[in-house]
C-alpha positions in Angstrom: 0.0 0.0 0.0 1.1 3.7 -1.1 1.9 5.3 2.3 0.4 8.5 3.5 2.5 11.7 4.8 2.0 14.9 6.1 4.0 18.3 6.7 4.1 19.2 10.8 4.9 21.3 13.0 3.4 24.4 11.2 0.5 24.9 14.1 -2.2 22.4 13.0 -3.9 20.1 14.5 -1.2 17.4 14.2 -2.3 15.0 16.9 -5.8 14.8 15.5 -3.8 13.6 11.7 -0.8 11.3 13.4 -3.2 7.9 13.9 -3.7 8.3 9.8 0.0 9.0 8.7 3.0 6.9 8.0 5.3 9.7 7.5 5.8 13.2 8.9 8.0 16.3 7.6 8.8 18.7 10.8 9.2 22.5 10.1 12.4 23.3 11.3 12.3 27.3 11.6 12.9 28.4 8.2 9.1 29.2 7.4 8.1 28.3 11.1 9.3 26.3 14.1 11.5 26.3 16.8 13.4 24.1 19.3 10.2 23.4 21.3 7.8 22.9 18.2 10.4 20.4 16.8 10.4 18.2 19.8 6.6 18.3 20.3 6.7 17.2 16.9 9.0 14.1 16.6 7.8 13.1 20.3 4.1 13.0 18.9 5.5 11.2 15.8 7.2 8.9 18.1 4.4 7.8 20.3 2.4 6.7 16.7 5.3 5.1 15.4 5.4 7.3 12.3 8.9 8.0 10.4 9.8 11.6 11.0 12.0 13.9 9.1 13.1 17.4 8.3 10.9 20.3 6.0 13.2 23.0 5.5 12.4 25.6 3.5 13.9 29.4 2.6 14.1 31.5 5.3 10.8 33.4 4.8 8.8 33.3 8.0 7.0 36.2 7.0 5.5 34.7 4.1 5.2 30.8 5.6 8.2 29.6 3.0 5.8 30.1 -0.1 8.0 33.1 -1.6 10.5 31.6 -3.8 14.0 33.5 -3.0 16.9 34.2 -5.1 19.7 32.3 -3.7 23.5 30.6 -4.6 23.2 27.0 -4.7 25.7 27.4 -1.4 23.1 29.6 0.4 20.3 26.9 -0.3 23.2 24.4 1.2 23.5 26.2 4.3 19.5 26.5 4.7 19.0 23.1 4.0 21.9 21.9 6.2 20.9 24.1 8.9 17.6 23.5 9.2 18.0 20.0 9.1 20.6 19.5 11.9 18.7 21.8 14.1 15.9 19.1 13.7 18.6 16.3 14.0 19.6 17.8 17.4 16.7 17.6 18.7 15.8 14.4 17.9 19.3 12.8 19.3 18.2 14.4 22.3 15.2 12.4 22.6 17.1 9.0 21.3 15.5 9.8 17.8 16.9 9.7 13.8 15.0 11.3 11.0 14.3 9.1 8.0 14.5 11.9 5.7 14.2 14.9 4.2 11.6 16.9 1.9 11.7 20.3 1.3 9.2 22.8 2.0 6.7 25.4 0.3 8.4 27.5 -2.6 11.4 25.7 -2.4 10.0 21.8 -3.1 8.6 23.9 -6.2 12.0 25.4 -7.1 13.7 22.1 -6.8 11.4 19.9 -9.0 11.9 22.4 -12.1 15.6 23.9 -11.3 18.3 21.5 -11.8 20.7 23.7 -10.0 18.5 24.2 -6.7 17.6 20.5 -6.9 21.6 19.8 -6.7 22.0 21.9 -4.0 19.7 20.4 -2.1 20.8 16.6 -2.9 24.1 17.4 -2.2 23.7 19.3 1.3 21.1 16.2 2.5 23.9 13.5 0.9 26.9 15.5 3.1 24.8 15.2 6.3 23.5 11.6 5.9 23.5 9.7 3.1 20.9 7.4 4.2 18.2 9.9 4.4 15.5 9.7 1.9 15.2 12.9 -0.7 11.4 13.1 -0.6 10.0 15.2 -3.7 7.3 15.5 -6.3 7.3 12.6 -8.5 9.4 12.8 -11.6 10.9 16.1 -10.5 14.2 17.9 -10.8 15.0 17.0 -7.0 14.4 13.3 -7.7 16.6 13.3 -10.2 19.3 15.3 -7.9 18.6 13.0 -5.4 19.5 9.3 -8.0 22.7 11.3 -9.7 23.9 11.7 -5.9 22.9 8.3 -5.1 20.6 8.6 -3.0 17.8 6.5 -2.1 14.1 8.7 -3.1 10.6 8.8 -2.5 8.5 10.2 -5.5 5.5 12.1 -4.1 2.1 12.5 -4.6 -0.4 15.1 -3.2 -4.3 14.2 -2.6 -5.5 17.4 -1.3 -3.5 19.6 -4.1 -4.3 19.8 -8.0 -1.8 19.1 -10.7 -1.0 20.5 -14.4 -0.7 19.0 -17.4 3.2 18.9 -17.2 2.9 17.0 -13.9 3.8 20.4 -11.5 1.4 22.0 -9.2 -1.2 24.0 -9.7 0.3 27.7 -7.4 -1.8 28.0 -4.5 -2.9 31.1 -5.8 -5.0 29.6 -8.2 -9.0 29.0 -7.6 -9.4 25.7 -7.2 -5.8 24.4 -6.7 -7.0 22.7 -3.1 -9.2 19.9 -3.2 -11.0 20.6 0.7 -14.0 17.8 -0.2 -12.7 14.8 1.4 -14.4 12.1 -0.8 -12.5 14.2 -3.8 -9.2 13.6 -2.0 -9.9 10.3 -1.6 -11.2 9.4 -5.1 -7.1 11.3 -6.4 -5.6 9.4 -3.5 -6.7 6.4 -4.7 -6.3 7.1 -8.9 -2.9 7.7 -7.5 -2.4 4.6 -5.2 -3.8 2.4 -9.0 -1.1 4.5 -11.2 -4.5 6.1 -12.8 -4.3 9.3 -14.9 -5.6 12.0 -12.7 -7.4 15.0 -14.3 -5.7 18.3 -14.3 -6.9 21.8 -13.3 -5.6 23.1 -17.0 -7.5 20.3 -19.2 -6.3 16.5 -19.6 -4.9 14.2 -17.1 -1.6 13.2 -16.3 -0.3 9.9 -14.5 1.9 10.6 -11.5 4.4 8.0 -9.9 4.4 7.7 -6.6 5.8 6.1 -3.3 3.9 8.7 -0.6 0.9 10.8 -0.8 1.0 13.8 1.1 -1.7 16.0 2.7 -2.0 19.2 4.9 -2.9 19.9 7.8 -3.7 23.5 7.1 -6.2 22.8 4.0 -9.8 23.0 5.2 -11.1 20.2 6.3 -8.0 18.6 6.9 -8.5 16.1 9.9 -11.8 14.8 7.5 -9.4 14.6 4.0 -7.3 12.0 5.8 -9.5 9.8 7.4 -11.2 9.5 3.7 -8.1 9.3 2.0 -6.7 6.7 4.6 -9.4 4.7 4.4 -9.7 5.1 0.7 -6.3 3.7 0.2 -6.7 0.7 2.6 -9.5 -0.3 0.1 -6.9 -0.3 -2.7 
């Protein structure tokens, strides 16, 4: 079975998602977070058993990570690193490892289309630990990064998020780039989960490899969009 993850940490109700969820990404204070957020975080992903790792983003509190920044591929090393290890620390403190790492917001969008922010990225995640997973959309630039560096990587999908024809996401800017009715997460969660075309906000469908769907817990109805889509996928 296709596993489910979603993006903590960010001031949701993350307790109410965790029973639902195989995989978690923690902020770790580039778009939000901080030392005691983190640790609340992997403890909660802890007590459910659920693989925890790192969602670094550019350092844009103000706008939540969703601004893309211009940056040297050495400045989006030293983000990525930092971000991450903060995480790290916290979770040796608590006899912890993260599984992996998946960037957040604006950059996961950079680094599926930019080969150069994609590299960056691989390589700072392959010089902490190269047996993290590089977690990013499926197909993408940063899956790519991720293999040339190899790495192991987990091609992801989204069932709460609508795609274009090219395979990229519709910007959350757009009307109707969230799906918020559960039984329509459910329905793309599970055209996912059977390698089915799904349709796309711009016309046509497009078929989307994947290894993890992914789902927020800031899109309305959120705590309702994964038990359907949970229970959608345990159906097959």
């Amino acid at each position: 079975m296709i596993e489910l993850n979603a993006d903590i940490g960010e001031g949701c109700n993350d307790a109410g998602l965790m029973p639902y969820l195989d995989r978690v990404s923690i902020a770790c204070g580039g778009h939000v977070g901080d030392a005691v957020s983190m640790r609340l975080a992997l403890q909660q992903a802890a007590a459910h058993g659920v693989a925890a790792g790192a969602h670094p983003s550019y350092p844009d509190r103000a706008g939540f990570g969703r601004h893309a920044m211009a940056a040297s591929p050495e400045e989006i090393v030293a983000w990525v690193t930092q971000q991450t290890e903060a995480l790290a620390e916290q979770a040796a403190q608590l006899g912890l490892r993260l599984s992996h790492v998946k960037p957040h917001g604006a950059l996961y969008n950079v680094a599926a289309r930019d080969p150069v922010v994609a590299q960056a990225i691989a390589e700072a995640v392959a010089a902490l630990d190269p047996s993290l997973l590089l977690v990013g959309l499926s197909g993408s630039q940063l899956i790519q990064a991720g293999q040339a560096a190899g790495m192991r990587v987990m091609n992801e999908g989204f069932a709460d998020r609508r795609y274009r024809i090219d395979g990229q996401l519709v910007s959350r800017e757009t009307e109707g780039a969230l799906l918020v009715d559960p039984e329509r997460a459910a329905q793309q969660a599970q055209m996912l989960q059977r390698g089915e075309p799904v349709s796309c906000l711009d016309g046509g469908a497009v078929r989307i490899a994947v290894d993890s769907i992914c789902l927020h817990g800031d899109t309305p109805n959120a705590l309702n969009i994964a038990q359907a889509v949970h229970a959608a996928l345990n159906r097959g």
